[in-house]
FIMARRO-931019 format. One line per field, with one value per residue (C-alpha): residue number from 1; residue in one letter; chain; x, y, z. Coordinates in nm, 4 decimals, padded with zeros to 6 digits. Example, Ala and Ser with C-alpha at 12.3 -4.5 7.8 and 13.67 -1.06 7.14 Angstrom:
REM FIMARRO-931019
pos c(1 / 2)
code c(A / S)
unit c(A / A)
c1 c(01.2300 / 01.3670)
c2 c(-00.4500 / -00.1060)
c3 c(00.7800 / 00.7140)
//
This chain:
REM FIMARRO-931019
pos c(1 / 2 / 3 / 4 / 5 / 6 / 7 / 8 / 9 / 10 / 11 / 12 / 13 / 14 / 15 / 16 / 17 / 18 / 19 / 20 / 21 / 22 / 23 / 24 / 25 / 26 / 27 / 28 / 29 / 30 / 31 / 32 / 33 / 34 / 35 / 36 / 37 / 38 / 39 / 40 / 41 / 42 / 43 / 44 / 45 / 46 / 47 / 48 / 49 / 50 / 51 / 52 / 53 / 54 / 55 / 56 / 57 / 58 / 59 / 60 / 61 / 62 / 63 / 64 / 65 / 66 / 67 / 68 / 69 / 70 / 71 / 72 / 73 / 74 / 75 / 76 / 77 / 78 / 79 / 80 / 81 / 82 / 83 / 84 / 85 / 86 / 87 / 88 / 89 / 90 / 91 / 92 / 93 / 94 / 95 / 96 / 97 / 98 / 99 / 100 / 101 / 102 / 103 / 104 / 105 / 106 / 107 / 108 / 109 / 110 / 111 / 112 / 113 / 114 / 115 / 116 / 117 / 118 / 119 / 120 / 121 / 122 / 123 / 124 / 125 / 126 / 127 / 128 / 129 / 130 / 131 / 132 / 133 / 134 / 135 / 136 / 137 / 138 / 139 / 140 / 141 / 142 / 143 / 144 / 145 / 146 / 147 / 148 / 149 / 150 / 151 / 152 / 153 / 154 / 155 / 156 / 157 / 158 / 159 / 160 / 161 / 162 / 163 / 164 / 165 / 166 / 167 / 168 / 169 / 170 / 171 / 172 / 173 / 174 / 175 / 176 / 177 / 178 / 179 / 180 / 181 / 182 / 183 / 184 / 185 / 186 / 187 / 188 / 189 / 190 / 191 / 192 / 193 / 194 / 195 / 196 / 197 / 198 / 199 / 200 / 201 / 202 / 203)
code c(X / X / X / X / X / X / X / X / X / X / X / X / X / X / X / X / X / X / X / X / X / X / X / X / X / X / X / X / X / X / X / X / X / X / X / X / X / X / X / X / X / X / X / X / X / X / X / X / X / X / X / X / X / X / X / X / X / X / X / X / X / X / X / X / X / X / X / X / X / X / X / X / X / X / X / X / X / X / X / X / X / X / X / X / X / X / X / X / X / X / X / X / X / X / X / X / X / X / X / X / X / X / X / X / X / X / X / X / X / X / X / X / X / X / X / X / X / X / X / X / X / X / X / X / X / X / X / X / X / X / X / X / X / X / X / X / X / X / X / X / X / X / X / X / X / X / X / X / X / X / X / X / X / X / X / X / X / X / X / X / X / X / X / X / X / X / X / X / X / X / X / X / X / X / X / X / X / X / X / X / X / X / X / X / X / X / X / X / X / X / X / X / X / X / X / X / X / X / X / X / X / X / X)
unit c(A / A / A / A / A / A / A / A / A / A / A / A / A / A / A / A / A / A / A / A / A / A / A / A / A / A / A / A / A / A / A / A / A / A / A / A / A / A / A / A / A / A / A / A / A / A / A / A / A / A / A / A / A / A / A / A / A / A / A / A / A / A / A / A / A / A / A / A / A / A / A / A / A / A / A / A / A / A / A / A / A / A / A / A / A / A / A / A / A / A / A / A / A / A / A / A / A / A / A / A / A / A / A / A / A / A / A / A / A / A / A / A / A / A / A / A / A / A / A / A / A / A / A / A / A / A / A / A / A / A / A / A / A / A / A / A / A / A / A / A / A / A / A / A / A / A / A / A / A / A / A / A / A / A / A / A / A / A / A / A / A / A / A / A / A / A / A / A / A / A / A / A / A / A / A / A / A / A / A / A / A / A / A / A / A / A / A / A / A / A / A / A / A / A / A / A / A / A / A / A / A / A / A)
c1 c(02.4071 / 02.1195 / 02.2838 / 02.5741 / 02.4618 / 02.2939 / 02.6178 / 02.8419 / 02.6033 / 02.5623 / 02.1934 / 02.3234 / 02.6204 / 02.9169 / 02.8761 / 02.4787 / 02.4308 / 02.3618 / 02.2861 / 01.9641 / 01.8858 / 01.8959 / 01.6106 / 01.3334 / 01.4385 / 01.4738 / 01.1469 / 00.9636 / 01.1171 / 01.0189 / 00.6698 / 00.6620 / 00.8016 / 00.5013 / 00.2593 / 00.4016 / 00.3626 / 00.0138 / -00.0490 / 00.0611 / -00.0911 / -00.4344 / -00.3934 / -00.3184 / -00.5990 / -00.8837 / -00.7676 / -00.7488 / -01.1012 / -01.2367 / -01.4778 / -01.6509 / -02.0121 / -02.3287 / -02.5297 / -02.4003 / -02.0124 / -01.9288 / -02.0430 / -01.9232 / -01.5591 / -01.6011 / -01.6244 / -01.3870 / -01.1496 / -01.2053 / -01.1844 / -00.8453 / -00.7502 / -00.8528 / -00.6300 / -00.3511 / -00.3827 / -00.3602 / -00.1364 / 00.0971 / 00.0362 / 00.1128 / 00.4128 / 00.4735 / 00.3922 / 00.6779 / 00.9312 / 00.8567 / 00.8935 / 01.2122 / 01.3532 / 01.2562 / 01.3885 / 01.7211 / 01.9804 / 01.8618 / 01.9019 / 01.9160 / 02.2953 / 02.3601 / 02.4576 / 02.1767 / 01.9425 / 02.1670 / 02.1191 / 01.7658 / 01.7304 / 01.9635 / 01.7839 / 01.4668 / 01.6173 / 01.7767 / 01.4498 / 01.2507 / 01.4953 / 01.5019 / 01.0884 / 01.0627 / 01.2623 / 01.1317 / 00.7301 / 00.8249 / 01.1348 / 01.1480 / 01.4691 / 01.4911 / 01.5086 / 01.7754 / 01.9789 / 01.9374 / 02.2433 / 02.4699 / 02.2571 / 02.3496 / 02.7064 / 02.6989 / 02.5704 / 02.7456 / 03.1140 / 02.9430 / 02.7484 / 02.9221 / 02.7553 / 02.6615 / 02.5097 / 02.3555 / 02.1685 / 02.0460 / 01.9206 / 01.7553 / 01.5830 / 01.4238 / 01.3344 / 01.1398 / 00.9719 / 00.9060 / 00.7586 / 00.5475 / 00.3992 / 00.2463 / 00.1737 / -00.0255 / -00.1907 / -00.2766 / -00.4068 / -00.6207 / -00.7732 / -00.8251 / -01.0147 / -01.2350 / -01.3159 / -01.4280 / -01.6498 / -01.7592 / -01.9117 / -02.0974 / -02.4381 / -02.3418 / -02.3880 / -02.1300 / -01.9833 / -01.9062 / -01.7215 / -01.3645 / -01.0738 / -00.7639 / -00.4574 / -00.2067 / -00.3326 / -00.1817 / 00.1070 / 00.4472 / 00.6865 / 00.9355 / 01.1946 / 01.2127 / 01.2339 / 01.1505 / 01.5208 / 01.6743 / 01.5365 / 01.6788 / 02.0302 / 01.9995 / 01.8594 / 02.1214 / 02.4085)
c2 c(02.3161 / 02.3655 / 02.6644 / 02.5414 / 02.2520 / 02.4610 / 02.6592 / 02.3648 / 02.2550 / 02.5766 / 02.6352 / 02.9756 / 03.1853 / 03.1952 / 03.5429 / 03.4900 / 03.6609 / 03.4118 / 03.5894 / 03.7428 / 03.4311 / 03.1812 / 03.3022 / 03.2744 / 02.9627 / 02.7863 / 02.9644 / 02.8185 / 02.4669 / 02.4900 / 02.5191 / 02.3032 / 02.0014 / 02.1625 / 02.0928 / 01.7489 / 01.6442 / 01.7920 / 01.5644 / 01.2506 / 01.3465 / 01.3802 / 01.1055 / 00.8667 / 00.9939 / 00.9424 / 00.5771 / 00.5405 / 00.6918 / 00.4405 / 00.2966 / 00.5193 / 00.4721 / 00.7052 / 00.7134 / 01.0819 / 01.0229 / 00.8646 / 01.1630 / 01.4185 / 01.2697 / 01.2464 / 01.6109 / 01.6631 / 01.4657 / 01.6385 / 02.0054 / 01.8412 / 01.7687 / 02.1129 / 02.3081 / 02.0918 / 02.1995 / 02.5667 / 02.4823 / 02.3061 / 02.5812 / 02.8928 / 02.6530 / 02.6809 / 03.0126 / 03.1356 / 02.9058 / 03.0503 / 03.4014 / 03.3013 / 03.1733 / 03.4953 / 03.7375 / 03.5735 / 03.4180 / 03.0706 / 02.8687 / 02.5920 / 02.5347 / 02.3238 / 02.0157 / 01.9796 / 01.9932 / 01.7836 / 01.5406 / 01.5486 / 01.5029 / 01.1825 / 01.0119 / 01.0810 / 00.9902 / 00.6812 / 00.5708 / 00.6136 / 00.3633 / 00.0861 / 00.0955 / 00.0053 / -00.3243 / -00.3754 / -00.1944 / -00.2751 / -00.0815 / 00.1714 / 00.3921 / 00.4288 / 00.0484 / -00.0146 / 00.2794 / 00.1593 / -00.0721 / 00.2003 / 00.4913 / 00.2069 / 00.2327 / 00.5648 / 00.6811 / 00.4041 / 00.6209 / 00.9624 / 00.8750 / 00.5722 / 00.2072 / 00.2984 / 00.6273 / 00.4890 / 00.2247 / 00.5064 / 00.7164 / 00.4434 / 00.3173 / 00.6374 / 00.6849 / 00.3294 / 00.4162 / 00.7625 / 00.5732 / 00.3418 / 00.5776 / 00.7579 / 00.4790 / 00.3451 / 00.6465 / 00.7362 / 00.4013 / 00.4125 / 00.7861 / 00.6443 / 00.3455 / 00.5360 / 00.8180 / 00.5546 / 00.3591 / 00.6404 / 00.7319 / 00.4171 / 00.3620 / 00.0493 / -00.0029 / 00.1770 / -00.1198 / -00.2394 / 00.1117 / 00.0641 / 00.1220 / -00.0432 / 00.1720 / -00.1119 / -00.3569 / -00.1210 / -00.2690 / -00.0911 / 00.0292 / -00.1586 / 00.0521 / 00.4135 / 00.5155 / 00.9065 / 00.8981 / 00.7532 / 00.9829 / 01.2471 / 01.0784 / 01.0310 / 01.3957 / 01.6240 / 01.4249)
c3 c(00.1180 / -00.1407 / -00.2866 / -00.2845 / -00.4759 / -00.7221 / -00.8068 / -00.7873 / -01.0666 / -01.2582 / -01.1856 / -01.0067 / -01.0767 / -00.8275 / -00.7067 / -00.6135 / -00.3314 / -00.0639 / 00.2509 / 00.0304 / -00.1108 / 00.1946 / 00.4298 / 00.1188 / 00.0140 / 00.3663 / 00.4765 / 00.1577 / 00.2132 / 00.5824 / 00.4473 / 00.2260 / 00.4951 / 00.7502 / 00.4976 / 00.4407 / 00.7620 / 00.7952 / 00.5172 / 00.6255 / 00.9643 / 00.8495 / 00.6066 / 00.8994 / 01.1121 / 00.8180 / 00.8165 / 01.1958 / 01.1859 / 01.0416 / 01.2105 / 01.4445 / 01.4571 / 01.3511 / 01.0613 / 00.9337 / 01.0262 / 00.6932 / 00.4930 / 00.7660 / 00.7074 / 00.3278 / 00.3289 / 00.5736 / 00.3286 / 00.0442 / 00.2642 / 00.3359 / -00.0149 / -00.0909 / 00.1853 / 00.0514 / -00.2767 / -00.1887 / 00.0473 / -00.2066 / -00.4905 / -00.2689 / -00.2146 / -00.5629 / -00.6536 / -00.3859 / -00.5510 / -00.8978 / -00.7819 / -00.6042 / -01.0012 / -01.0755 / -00.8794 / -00.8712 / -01.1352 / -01.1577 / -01.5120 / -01.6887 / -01.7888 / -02.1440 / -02.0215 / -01.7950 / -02.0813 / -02.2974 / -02.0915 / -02.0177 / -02.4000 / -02.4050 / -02.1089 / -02.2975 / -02.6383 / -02.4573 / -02.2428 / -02.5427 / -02.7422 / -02.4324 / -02.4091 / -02.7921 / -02.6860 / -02.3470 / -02.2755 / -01.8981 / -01.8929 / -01.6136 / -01.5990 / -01.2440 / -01.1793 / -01.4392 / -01.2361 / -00.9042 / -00.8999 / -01.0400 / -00.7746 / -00.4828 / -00.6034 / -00.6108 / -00.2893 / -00.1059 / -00.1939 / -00.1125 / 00.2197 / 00.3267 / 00.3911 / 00.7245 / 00.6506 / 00.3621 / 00.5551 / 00.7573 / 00.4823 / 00.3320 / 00.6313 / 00.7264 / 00.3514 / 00.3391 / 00.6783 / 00.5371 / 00.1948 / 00.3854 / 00.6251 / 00.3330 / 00.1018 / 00.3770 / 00.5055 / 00.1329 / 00.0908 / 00.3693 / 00.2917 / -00.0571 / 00.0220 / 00.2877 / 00.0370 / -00.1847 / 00.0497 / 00.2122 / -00.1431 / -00.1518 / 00.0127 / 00.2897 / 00.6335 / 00.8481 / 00.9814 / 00.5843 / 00.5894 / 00.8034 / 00.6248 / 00.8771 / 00.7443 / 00.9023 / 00.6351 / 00.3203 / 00.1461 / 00.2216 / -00.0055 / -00.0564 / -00.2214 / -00.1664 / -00.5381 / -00.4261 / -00.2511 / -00.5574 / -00.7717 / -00.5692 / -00.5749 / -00.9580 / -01.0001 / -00.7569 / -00.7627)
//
């Protein structure tokens, strides 16, 4: 369906030889979900973590966090390098229109924020996005989609959270038991702005 989408919107030619370029691309994005979960795994587990006893845990898990945000980061770039080399060995581009308008949004967002500092451009299209993807998915698949991308959303925010505000007491010199971080008491995302930003961007 990816391809597809990309030709349907001019990114790739019509006669782009799928069969050749599926298994890369589906391998790569396979990967890239694995390491995403891994992610939000270990993320969760830091924050769960946090309060086991012993003098050296704190700075055992400190490194152990950042050894984690390292292997993501390779993780994540050999990600990227893989994608890159896919644009390059086939026929992707960018067609006119698509840069058109990428210019006018900017052009346009650029004119709303000397009116309004606070404007954000995904906000002001969430109305029109709920419109939108209500008459391609349907209400009831909608809900679904959007339920799944909020739990998705909070799952990380508070997982992230959590890992954040260990690394940063671990870092400090305090008693252990001054040192728990309780991932269930991270604010969740409200609105899954990653999905509509996805909506906005492919369809």
């Amino acid at each position: 369906a990816l391809v597809e989408d990309a030709v349907a919107l001019r990114f790739l030619p019509r006669d782009v030889d799928r069969a050749e370029l599926l298994p890369p691309l589906t391998h790569i994005f396979n990967k890239g979900k694995l390491a995403a979960e891994q992610h939000l795994a270990g993320a969760g587990a830091v924050g769960a973590a946090g309060g086991v006893a012993g003098g050296g845990v704190a700075a055992e898990r400190g490194g152990e966090s950042r050894a984690n945000v390292a292997t993501r980061r390779a993780q994540f770039s050999a990600i990227s390098r893989e994608l890159n080399q896919i644009f390059f060995n086939f026929p992707f581009s960018v067609p006119e229109y698509f840069a058109l308008i990428t210019r006018a949004l900017i052009v346009l967002e650029g004119i709303a924020l000397t009116g309004d500092k606070d404007f954000d451009l995904f906000s002001a299209s969430y109305p029109l996005a709920l419109r939108h993807a209500a008459r391609l998915f349907g209400p009831k698949q909608l809900a679904t989609m959007l339920g799944e991308a909020r739990a998705q959303n909070a799952t990380y925010a508070k997982a992230h959270a959590a890992e954040q505000a260990q690394s940063a007491l671990n870092a400090q010199q305090m008693p252990q038991e001054h040192k728990r971080a309780d991932h269930q008491s991270c604010d969740e995302i409200a609105a899954p702005r990653s999905w509509w930003r996805t909506v906005l961007g492919e369809r």
